[in-house]
DRENSE-38250 format. One record per residue (C-alpha): residue in three letters; z, x, y; residue number from 1. Coordinates in Angstrom, 1 decimal. Example, Ala and Ser with C-alpha at 12.3 -4.5 7.8 and 13.67 -1.06 7.14 Angstrom:
<marvexs>
   resn       c3       c1       c2   resi
    ALA      7.8     12.3     -4.5      1
    SER      7.1     13.7     -1.1      2
</marvexs>
This chain:
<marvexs>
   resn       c3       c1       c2   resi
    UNK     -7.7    118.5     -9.3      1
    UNK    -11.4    117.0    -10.2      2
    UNK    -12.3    120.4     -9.7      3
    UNK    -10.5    122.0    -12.6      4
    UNK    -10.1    118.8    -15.0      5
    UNK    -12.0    118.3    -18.2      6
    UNK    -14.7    116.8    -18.6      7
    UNK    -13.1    113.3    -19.7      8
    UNK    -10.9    113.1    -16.5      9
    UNK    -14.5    113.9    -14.3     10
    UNK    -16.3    111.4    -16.5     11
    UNK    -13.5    108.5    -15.5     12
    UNK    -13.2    109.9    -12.0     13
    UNK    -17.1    109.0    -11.6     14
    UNK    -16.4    105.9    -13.5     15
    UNK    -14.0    104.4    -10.8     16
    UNK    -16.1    105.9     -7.9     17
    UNK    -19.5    103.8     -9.1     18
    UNK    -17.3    100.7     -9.7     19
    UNK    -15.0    100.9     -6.3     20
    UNK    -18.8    101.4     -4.5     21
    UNK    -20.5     98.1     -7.1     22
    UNK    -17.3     96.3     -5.7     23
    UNK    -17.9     97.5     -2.3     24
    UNK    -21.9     96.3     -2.6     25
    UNK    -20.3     93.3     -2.9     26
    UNK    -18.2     92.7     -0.3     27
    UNK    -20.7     93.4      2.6     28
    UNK    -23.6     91.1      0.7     29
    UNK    -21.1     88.2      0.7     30
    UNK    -19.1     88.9      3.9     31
    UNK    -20.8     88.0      7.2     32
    UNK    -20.6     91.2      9.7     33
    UNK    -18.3     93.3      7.4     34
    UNK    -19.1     96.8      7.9     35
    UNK    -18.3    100.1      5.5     36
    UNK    -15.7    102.0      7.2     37
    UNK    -17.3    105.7      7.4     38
    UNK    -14.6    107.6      6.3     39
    UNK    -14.4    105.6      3.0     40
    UNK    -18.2    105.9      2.5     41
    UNK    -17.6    110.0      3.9     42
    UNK    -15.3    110.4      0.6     43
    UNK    -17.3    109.0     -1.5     44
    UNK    -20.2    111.3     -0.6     45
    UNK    -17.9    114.2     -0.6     46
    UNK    -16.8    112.7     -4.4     47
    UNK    -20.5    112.7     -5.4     48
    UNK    -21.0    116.2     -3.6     49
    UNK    -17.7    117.6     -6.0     50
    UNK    -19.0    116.1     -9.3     51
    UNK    -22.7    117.8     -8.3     52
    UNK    -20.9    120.7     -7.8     53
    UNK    -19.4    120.8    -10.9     54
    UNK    -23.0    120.6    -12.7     55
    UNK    -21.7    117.2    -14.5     56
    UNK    -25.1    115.6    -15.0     57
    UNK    -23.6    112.4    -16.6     58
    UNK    -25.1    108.8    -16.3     59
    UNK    -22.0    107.9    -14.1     60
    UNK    -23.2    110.4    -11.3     61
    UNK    -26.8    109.8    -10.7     62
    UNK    -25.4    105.9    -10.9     63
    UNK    -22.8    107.4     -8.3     64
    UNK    -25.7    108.4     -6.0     65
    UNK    -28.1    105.6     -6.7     66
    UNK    -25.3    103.7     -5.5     67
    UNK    -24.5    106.0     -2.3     68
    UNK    -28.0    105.7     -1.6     69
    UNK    -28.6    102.2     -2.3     70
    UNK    -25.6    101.7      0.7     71
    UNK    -27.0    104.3      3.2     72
    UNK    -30.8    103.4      2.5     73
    UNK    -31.1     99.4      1.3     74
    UNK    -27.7     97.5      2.2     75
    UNK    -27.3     94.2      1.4     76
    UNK    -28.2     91.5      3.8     77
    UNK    -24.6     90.3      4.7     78
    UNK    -26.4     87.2      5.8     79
    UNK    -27.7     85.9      2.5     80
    UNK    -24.8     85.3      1.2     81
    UNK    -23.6     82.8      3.3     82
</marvexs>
């Protein structure tokens, strides 16, 4: 449906992507040995992949992405936290 939507409905679509991912960040910097479970993070690359696709260069998806990457590349240290 993201495919075909206008370009309000992509915009909040990205919205709740970046926040669900922030809230995610979250979780595994405060939660000793909690790990992503691949198929969540899988659709949220394939999410970030549709809105790219879609040629929606909007603040919300390079946020999207910075947050993909910041996951994949720099995770948190769960052990900080606690």
């Amino acid at each position: 449906a993201i495919s075909r939507a206008d370009p309000d409905a992509v915009a909040i679509y990205a919205a709740d992507k970046v926040a669900k991912l922030r809230e995610l960040r979250i979780v595994i910097a405060t939660t000793r040995d909690y790990e992503p479970d691949r198929e969540q993070l899988d659709h949220y690359w394939a999410s970030l992949e549709l809105l790219e696709a879609r040629d929606v260069a909007t603040p919300l998806v390079r946020q999207l992405r910075f947050e993909l990457e910041a996951l994949a590349i720099l995770p948190p240290d769960a052990t900080a936290g606690g």
